[in-house]
C-alpha positions in Angstrom: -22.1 -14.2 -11.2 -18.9 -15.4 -12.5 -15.9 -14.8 -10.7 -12.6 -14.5 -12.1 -8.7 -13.7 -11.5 -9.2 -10.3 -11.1 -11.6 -11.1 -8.3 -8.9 -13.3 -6.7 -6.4 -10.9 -7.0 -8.6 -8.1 -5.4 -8.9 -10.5 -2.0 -5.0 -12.0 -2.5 -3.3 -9.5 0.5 -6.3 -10.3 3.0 -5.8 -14.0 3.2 -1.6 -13.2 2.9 -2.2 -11.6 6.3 -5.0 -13.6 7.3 -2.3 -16.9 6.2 0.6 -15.3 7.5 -0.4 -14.2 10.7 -1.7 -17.0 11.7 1.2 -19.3 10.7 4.3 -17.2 10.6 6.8 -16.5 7.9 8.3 -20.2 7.6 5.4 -22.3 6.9 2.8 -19.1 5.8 3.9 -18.6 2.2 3.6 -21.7 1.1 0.1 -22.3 2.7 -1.1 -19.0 0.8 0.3 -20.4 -2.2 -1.6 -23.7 -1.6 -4.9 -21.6 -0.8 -4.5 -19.3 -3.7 -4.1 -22.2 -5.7 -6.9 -23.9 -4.4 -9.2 -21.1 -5.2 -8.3 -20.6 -8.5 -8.9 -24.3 -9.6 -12.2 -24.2 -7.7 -13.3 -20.8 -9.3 -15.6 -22.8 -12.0 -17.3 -24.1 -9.1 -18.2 -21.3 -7.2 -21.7 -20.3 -5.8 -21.8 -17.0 -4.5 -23.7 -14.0 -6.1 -22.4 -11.3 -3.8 -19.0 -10.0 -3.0 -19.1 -11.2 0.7 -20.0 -14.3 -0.3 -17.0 -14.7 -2.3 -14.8 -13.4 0.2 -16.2 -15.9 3.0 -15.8 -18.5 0.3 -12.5 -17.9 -0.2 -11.6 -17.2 3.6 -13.1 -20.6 4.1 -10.5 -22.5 2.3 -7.9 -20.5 3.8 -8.7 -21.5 7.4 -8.9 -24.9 5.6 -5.6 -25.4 4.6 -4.5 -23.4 8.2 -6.6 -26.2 9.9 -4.3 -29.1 7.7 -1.4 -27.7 8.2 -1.8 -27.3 11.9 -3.0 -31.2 12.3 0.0 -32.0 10.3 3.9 -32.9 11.3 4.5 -29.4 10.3 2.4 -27.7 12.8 5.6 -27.2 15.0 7.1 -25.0 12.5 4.1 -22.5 12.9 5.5 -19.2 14.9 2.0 -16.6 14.4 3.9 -13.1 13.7 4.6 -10.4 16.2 1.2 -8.0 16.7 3.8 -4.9 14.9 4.3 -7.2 12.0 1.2 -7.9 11.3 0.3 -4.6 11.4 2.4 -3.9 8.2 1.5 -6.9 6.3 -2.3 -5.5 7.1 -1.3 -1.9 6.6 0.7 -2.9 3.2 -2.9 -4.5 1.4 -4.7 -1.4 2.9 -6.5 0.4 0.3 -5.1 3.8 0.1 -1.4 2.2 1.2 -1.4 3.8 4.6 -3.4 3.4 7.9 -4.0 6.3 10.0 -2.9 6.5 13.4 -6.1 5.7 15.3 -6.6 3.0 13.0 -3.3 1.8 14.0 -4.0 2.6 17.6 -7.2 0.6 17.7 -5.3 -2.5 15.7 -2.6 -2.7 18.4 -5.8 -2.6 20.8 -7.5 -5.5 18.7 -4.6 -7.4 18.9 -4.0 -7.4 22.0 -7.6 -8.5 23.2 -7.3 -11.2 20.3 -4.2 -12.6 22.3 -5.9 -13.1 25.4 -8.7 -14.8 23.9 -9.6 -18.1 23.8 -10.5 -20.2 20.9 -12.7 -20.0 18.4 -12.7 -16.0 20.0 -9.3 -15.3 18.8 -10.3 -16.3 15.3 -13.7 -15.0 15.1 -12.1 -11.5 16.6 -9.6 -11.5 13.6 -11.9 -12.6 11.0 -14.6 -9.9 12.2 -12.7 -7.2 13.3 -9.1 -7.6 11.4 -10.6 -8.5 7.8 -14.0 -7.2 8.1 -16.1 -9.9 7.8 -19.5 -10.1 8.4 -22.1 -12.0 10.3 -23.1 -13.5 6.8 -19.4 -14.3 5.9 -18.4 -16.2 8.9 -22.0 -17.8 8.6 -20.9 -19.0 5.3 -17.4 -19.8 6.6 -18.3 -21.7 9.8 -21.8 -23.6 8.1 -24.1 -22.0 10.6 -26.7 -19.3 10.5 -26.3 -15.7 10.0 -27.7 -14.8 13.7 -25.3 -17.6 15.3 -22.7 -16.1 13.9 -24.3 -12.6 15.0 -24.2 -14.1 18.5 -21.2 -15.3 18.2 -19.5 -12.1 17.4 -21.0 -10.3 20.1 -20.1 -13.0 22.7 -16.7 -13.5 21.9 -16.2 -9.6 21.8 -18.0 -9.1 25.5 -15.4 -12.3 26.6 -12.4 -10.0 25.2 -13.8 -6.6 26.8 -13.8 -8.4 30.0 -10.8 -10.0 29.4 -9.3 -6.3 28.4 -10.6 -4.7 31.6 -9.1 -7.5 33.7 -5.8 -7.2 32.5 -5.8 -3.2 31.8 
């Protein structure tokens, strides 16, 4: 399948929050910038046949160019956003334009589990629950089997229940 701008443009709010959030308002922009970029010029070269391919594909060089940035000299200027502002960057590239309220109620919940997770759980939590991905998209995104990433879903998620019924 051939992929094109349209496809791009379809996935462009989802790695502006998933850029954004991660890095903040001072350093995000330009990072989703250099990511969009990034996967336009590579478009020729892509390999996936499905639609969640693509989008782990293109997820993949976003958390690239979050990984350079943060093992650069800039990676003091990275301030993640507040949980409430992320909710309206996510809410703004919602299909439909608006969440409902037990969306938004189980967001704030998600959030706040994701902020007292550990590494690589914060980020799996996000991708997973957040953007939707899949067990074959964070396969594809990581390099490592579908059921790893399965398994890593599931254990990441019991670690943040456990860590949500300490702390609630």
């Amino acid at each position: 399948m051939i992929w094109g701008h349209d496809a791009v443009l379809d996935i462009y709010p989802q790695i502006q929050a998933f850029v954004i959030g991660r890095l903040g308002w001072q350093i995000g922009p330009d990072v989703v910038h250099d990511a969009i970029e990034a996967i336009l010029k590579k478009l020729p070269e892509v390999r996936a046949t499905t639609q969640l391919q693509f989008r782990a594909w293109c997820f993949r060089i976003a958390r690239n160019k979050i990984a350079n940035v943060l093992r650069s000299k800039y990676a003091s200027r990275v301030q993640p956003l507040d949980p409430a502002e992320l909710v309206n960057i996510v809410e703004a590239g919602a299909e439909g334009g608006e969440l409902s309220s037990g969306i938004l109620s189980d967001l704030d919940y998600l959030l706040a589990l994701l902020r007292a997770s550990k590494f690589p759980c914060d980020e799996v939590l996000w991708q997973h629950f957040i953007f939707g991905l899949g067990a074959e998209e964070l396969a594809v995104i990581y390099e490592i089997s579908k059921d790893a990433a399965r398994m890593k879903i599931q254990r990441c998620w019991d670690a943040a229940k456990k860590i949500a019924k300490k702390h609630g």
